[in-house]
Biopython code that builds the backbone (N, CA, C, O; Angstrom):
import numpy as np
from Bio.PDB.StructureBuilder import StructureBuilder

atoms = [
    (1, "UNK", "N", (2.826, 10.052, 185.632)),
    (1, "UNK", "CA", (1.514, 10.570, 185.912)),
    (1, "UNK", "C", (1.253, 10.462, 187.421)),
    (1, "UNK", "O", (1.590, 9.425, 187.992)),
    (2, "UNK", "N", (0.646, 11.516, 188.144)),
    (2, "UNK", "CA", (0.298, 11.580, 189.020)),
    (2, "UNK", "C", (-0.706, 10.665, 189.497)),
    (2, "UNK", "O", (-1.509, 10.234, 188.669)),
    (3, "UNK", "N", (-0.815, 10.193, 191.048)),
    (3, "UNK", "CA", (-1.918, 9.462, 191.126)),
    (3, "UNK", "C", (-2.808, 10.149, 192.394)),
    (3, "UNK", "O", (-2.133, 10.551, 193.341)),
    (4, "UNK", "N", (-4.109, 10.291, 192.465)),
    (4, "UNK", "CA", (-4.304, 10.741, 193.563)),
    (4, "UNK", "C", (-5.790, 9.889, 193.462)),
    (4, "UNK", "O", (-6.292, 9.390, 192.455)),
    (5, "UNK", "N", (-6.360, 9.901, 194.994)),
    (5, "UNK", "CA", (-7.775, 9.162, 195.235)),
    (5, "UNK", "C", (-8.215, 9.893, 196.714)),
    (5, "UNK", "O", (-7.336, 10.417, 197.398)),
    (6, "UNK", "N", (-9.207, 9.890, 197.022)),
    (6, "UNK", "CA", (-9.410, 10.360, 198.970)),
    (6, "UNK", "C", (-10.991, 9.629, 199.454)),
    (6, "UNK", "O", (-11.798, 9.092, 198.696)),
    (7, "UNK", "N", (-11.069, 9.750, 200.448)),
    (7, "UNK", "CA", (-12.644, 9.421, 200.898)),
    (7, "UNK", "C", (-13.173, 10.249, 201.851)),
    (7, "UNK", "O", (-12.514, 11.185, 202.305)),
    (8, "UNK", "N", (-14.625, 9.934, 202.308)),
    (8, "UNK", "CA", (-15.410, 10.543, 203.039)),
    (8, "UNK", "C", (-14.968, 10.470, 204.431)),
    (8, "UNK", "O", (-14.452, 9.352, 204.446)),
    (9, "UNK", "N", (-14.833, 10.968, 205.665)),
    (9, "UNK", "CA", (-15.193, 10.948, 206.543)),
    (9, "UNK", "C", (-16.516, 10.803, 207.435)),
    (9, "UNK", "O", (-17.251, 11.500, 206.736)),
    (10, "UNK", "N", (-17.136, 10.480, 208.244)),
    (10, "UNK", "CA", (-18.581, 10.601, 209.346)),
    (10, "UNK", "C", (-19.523, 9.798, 208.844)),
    (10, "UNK", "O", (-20.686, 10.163, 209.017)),
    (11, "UNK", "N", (-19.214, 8.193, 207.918)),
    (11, "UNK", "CA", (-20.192, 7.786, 207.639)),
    (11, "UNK", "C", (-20.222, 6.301, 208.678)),
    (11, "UNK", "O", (-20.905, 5.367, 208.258)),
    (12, "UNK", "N", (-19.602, 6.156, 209.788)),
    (12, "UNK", "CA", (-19.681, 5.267, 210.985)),
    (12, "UNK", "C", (-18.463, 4.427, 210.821)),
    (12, "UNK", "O", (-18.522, 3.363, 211.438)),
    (13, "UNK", "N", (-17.067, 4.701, 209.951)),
    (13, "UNK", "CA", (-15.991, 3.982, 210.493)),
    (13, "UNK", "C", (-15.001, 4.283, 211.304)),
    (13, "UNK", "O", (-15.135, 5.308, 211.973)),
    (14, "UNK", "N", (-13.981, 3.619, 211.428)),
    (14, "UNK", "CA", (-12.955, 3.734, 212.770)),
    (14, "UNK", "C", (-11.971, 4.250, 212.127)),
    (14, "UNK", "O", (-11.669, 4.259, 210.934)),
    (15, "UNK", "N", (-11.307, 4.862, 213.448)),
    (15, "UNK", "CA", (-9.655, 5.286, 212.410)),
    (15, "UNK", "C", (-8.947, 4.290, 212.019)),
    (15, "UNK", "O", (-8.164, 4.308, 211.070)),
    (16, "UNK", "N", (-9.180, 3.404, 212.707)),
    (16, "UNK", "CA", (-8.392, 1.809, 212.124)),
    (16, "UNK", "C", (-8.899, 1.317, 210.546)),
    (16, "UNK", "O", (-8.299, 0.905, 209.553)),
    (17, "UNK", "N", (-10.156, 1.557, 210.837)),
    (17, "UNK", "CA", (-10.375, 1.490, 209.372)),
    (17, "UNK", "C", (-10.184, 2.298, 207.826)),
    (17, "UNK", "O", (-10.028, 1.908, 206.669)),
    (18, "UNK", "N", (-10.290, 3.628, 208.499)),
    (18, "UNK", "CA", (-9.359, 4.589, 207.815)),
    (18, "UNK", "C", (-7.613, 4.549, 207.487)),
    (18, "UNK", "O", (-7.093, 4.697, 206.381)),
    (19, "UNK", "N", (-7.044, 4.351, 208.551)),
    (19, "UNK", "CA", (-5.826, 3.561, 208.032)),
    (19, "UNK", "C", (-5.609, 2.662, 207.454)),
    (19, "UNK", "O", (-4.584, 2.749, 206.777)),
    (20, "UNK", "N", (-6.339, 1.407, 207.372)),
    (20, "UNK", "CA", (-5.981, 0.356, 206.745)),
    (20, "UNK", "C", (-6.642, 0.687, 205.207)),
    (20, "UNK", "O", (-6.046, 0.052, 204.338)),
    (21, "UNK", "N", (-7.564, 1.403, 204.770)),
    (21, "UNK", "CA", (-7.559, 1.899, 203.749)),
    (21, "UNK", "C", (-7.014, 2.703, 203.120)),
    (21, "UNK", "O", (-6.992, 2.657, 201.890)),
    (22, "UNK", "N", (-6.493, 3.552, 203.758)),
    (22, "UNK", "CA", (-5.307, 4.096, 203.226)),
    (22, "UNK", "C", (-4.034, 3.829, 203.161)),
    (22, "UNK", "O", (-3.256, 4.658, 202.689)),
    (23, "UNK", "N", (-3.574, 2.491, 203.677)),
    (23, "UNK", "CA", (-2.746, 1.514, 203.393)),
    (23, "UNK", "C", (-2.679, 0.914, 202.122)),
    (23, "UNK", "O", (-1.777, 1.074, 201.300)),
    (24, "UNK", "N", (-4.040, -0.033, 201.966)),
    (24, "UNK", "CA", (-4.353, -0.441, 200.840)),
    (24, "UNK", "C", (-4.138, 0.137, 199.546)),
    (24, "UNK", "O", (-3.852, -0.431, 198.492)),
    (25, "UNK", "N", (-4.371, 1.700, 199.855)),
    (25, "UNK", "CA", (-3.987, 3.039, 198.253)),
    (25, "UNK", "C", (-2.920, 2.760, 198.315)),
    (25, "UNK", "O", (-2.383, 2.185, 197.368)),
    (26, "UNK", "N", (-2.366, 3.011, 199.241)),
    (26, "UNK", "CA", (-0.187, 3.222, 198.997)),
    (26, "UNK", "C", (0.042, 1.946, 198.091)),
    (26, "UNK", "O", (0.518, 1.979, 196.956)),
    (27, "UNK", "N", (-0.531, 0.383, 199.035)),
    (27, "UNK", "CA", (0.030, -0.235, 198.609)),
    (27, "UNK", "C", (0.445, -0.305, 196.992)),
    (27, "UNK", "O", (1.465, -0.623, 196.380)),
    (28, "UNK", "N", (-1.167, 0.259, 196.549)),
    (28, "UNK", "CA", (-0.999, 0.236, 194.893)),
    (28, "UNK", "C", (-0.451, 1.251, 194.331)),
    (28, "UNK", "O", (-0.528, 1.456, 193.120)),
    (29, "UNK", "N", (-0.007, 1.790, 194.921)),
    (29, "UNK", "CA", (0.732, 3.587, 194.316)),
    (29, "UNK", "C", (0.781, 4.920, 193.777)),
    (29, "UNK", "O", (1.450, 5.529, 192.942)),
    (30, "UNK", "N", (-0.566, 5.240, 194.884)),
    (30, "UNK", "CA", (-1.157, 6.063, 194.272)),
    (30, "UNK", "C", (-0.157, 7.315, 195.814)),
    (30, "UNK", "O", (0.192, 7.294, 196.994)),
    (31, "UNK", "N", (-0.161, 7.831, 195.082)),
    (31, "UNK", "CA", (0.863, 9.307, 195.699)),
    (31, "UNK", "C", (-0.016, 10.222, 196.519)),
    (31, "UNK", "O", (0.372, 10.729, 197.571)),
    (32, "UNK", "N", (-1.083, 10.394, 196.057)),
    (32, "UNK", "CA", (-1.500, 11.813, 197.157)),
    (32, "UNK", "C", (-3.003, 11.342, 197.389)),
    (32, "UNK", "O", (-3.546, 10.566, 196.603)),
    (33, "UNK", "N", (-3.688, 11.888, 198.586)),
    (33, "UNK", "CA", (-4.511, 11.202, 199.364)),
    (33, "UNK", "C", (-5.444, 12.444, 199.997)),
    (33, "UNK", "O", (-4.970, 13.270, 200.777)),
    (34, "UNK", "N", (-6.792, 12.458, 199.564)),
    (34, "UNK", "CA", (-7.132, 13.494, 200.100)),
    (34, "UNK", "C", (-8.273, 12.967, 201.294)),
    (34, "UNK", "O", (-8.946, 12.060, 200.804)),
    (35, "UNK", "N", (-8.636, 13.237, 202.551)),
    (35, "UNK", "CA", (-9.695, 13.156, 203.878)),
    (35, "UNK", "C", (-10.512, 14.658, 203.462)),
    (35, "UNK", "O", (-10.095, 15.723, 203.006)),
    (36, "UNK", "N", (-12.104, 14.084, 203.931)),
    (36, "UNK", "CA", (-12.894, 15.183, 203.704)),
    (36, "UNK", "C", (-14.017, 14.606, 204.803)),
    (36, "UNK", "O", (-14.169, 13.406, 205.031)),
    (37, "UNK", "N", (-14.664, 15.523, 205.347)),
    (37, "UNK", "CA", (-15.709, 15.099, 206.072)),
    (37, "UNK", "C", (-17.030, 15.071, 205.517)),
    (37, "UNK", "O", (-17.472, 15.944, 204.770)),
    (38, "UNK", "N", (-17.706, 13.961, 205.931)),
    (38, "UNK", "CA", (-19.419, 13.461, 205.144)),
    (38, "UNK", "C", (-20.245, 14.615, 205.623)),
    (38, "UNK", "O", (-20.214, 14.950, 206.807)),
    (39, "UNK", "N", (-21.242, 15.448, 204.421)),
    (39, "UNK", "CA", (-21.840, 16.238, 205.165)),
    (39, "UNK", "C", (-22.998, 15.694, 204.011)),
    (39, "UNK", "O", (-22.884, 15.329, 202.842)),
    (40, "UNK", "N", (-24.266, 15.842, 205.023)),
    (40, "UNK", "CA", (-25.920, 14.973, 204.560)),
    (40, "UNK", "C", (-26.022, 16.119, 203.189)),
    (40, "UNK", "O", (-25.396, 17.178, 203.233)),
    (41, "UNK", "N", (-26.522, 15.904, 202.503)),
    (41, "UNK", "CA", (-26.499, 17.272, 200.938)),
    (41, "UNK", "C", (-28.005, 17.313, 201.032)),
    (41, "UNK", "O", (-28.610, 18.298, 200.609)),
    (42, "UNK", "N", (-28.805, 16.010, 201.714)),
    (42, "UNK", "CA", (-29.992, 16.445, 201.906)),
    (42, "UNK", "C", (-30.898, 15.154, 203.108)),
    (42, "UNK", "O", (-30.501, 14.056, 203.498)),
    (43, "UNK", "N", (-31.761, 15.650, 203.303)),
    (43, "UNK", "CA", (-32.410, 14.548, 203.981)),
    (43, "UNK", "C", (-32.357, 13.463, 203.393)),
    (43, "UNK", "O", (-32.451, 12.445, 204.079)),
    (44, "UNK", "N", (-32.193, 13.353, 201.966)),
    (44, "UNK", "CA", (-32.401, 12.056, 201.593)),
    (44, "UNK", "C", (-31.405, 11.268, 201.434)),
    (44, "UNK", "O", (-31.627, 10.209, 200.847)),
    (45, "UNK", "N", (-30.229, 11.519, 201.843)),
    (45, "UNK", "CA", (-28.865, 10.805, 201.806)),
    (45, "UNK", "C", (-28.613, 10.289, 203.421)),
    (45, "UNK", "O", (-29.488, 10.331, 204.285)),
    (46, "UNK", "N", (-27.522, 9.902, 203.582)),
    (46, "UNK", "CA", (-27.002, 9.350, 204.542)),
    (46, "UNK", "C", (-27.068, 10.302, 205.989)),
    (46, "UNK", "O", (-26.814, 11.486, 205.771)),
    (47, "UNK", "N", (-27.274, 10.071, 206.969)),
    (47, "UNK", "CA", (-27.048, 11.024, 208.057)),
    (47, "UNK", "C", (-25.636, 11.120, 208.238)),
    (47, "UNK", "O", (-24.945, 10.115, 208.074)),
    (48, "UNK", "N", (-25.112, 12.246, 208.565)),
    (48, "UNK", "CA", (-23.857, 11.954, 209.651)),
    (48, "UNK", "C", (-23.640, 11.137, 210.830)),
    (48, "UNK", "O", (-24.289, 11.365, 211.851)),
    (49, "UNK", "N", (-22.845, 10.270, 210.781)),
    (49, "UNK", "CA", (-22.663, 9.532, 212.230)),
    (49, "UNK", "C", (-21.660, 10.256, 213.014)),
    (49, "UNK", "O", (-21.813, 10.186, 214.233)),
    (50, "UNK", "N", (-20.640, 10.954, 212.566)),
    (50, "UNK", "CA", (-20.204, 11.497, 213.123)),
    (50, "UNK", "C", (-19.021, 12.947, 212.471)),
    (50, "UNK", "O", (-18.625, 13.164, 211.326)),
    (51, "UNK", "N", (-18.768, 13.657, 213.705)),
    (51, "UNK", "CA", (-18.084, 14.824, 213.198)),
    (51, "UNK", "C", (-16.682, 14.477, 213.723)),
    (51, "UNK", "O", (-16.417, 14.247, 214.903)),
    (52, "UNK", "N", (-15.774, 14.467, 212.643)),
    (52, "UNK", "CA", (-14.475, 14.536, 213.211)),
    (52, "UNK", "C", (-13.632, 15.773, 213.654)),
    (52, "UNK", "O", (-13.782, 16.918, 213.228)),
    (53, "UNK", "N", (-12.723, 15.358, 214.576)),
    (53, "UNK", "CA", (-12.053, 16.889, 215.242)),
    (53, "UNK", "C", (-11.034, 17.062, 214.439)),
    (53, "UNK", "O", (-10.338, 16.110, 214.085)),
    (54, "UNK", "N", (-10.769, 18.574, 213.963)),
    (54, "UNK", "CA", (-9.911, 18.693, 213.811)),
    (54, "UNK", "C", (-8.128, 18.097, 213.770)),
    (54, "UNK", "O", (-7.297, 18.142, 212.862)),
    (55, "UNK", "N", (-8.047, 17.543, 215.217)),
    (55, "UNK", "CA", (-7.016, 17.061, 215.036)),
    (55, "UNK", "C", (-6.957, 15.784, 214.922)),
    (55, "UNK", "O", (-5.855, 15.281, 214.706)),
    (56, "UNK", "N", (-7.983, 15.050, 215.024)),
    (56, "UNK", "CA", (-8.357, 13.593, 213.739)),
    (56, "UNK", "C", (-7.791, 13.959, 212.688)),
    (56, "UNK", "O", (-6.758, 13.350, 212.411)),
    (57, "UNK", "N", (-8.287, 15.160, 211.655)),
    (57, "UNK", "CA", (-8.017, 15.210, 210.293)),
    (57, "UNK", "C", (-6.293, 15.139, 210.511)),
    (57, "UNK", "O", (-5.549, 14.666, 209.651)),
    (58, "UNK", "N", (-5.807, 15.707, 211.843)),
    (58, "UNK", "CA", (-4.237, 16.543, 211.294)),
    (58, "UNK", "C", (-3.851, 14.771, 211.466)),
    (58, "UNK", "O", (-3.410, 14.320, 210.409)),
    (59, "UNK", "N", (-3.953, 13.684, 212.656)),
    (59, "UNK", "CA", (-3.643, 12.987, 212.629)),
    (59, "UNK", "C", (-3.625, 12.102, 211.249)),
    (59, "UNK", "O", (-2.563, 11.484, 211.171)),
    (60, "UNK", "N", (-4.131, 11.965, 210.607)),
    (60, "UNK", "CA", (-4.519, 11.170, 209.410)),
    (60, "UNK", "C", (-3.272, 11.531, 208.563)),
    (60, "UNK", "O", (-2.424, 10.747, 208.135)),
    (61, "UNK", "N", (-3.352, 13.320, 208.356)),
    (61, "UNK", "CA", (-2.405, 13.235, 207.512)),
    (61, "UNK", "C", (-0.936, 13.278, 207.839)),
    (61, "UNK", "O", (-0.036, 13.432, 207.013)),
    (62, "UNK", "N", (-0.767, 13.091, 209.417)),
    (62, "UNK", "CA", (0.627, 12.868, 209.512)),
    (62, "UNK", "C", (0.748, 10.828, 209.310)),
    (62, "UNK", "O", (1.734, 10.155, 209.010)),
    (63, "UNK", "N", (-0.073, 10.572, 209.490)),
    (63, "UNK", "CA", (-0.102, 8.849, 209.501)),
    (63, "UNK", "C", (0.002, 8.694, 207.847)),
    (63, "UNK", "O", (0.852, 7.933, 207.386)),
    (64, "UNK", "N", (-0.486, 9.102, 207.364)),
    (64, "UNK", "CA", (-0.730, 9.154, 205.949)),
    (64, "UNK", "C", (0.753, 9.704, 205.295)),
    (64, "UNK", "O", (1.222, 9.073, 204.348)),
    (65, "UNK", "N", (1.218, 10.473, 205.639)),
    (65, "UNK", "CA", (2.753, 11.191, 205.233)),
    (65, "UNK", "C", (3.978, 9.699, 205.761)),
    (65, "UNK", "O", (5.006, 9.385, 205.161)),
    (66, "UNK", "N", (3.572, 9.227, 206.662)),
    (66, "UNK", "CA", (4.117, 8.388, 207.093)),
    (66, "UNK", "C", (4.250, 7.075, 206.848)),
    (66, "UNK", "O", (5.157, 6.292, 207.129)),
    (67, "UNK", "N", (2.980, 6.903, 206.150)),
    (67, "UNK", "CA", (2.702, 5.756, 205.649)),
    (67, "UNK", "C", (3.527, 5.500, 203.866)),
    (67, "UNK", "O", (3.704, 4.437, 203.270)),
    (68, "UNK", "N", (3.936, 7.147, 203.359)),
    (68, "UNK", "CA", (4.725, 6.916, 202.132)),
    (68, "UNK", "C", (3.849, 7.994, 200.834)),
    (68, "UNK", "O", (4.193, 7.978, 199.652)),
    (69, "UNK", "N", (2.786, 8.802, 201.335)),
    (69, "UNK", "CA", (1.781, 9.141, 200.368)),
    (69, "UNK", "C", (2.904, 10.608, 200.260)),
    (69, "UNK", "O", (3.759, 10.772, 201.131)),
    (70, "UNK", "N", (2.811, 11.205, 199.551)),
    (70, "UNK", "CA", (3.488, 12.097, 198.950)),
    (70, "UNK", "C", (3.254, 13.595, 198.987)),
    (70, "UNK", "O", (4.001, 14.573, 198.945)),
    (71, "UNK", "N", (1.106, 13.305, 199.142)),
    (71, "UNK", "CA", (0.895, 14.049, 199.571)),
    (71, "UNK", "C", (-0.559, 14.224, 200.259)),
    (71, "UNK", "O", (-1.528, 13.950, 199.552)),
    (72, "UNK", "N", (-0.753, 14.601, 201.409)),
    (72, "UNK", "CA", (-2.109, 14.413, 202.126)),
    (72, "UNK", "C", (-2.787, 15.468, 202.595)),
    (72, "UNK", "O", (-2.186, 16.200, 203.382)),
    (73, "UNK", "N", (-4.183, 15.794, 202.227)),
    (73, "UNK", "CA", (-4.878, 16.960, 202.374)),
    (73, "UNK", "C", (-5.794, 16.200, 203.066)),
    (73, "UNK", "O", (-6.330, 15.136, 202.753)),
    (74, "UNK", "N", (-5.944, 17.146, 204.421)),
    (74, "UNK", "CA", (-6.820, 16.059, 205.468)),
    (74, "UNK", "C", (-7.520, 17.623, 206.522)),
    (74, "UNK", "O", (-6.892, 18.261, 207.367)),
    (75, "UNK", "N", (-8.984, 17.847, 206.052)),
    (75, "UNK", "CA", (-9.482, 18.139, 206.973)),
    (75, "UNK", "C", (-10.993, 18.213, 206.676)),
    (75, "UNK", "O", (-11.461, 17.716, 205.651)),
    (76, "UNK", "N", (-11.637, 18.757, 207.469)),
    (76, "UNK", "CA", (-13.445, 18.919, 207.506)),
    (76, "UNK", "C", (-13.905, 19.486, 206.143)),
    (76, "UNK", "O", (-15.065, 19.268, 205.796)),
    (77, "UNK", "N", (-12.867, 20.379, 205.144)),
    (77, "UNK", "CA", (-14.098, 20.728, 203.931)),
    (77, "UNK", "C", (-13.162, 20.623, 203.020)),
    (77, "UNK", "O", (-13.033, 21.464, 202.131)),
    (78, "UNK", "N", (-12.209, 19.308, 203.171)),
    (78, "UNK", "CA", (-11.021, 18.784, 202.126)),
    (78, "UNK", "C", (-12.285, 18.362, 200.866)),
    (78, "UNK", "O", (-13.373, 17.904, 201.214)),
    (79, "UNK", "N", (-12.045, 18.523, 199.883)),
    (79, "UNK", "CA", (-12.849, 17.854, 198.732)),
    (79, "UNK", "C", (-12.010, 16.877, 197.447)),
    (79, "UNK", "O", (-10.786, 17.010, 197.457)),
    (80, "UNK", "N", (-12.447, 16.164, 196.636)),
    (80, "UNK", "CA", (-11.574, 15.761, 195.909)),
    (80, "UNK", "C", (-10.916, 16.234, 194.912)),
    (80, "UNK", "O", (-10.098, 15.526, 194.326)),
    (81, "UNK", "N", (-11.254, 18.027, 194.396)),
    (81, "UNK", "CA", (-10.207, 18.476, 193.385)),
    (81, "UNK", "C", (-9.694, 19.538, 194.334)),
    (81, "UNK", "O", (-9.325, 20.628, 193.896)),
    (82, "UNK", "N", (-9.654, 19.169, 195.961)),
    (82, "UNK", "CA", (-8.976, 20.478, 196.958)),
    (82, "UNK", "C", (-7.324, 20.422, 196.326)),
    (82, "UNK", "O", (-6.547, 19.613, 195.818)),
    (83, "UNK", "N", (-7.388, 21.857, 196.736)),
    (83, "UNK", "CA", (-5.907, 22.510, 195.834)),
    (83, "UNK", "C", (-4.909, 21.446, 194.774)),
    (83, "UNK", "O", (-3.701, 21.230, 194.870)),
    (84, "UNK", "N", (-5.711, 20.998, 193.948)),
    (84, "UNK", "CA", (-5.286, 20.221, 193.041)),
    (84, "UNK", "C", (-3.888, 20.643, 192.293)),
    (84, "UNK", "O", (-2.803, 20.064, 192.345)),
    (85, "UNK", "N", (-4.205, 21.674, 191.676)),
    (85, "UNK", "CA", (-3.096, 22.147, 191.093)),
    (85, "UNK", "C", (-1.673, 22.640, 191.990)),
    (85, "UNK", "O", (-0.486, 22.683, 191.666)),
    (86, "UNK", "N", (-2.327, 22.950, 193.141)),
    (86, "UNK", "CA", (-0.689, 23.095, 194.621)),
    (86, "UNK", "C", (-0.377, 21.687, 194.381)),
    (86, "UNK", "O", (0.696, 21.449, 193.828)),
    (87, "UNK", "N", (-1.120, 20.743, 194.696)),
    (87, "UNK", "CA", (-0.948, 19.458, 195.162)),
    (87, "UNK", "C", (-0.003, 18.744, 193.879)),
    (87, "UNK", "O", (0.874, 17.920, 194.134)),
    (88, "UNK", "N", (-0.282, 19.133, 192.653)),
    (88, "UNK", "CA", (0.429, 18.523, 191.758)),
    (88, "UNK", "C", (1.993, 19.253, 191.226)),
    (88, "UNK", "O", (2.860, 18.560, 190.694)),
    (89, "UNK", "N", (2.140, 20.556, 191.443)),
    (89, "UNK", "CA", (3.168, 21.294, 191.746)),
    (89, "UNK", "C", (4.294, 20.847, 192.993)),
    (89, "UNK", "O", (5.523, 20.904, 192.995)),
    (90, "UNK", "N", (3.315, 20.378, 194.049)),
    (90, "UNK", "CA", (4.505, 19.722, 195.236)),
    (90, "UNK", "C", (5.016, 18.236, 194.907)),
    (90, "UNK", "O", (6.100, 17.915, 195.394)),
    (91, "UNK", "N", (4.380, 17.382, 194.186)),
    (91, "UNK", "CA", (5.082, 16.531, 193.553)),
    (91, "UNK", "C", (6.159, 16.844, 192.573)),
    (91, "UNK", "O", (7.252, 16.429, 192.959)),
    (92, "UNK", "N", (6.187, 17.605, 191.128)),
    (92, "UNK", "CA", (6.753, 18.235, 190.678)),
    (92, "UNK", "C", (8.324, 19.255, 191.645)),
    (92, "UNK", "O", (9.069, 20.047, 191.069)),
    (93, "UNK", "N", (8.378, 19.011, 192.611)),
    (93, "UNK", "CA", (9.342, 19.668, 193.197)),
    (93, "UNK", "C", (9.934, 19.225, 194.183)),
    (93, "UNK", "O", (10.854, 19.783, 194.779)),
    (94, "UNK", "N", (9.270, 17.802, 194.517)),
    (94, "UNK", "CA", (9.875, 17.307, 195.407)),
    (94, "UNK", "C", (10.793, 15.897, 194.975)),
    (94, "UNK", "O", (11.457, 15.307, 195.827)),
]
sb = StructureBuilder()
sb.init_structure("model")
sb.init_model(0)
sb.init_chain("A")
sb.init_seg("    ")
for serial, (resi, resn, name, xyz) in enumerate(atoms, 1):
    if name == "N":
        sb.init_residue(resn, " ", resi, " ")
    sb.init_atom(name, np.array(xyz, "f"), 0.0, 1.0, " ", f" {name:<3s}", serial, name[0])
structure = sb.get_structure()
């Protein structure tokens, strides 16, 4: 069985902290890893602290490929069922 999990981006942490959480997934073995950026859904939620660049997201998922994840979908409107079914096909073939 496949394993997959991802988190938010822009809610005030570091990339250090983003890595070491996505350390923590591998450690337990979960295969594919999705990055998405925090966007407010309304005034009454969280603000954005921040917007990540583009090549933040690309960085993540080469750190993330590197780190052993199998497979990493990493950018600004990544969501958690983003291309699910690609994503479970590239396990399947690799």
């Amino acid at each position: 069985m496949a394993t997959k999990t991802g988190m938010m981006v822009g809610l005030g942490e570091n990339d250090q902290e983003v890595f070491d959480t996505m350390l923590q997934v591998r450690d337990i073995g979960v295969e594919i890893f999705n990055i998405g950026q925090y966007l407010q859904p309304t005034i009454n939620h969280l603000p954005v602290q921040r917007f990540v660049h583009p090549d933040i997201f690309t960085m993540y998922q080469v750190k993330g490929l590197e780190m052993g994840f199998r497979v990493v979908e990493s950018g600004p409107l990544v969501r958690s069922s983003y291309h699910a079914d690609e994503q479970v096909k590239r396990l399947e073939f690799s």
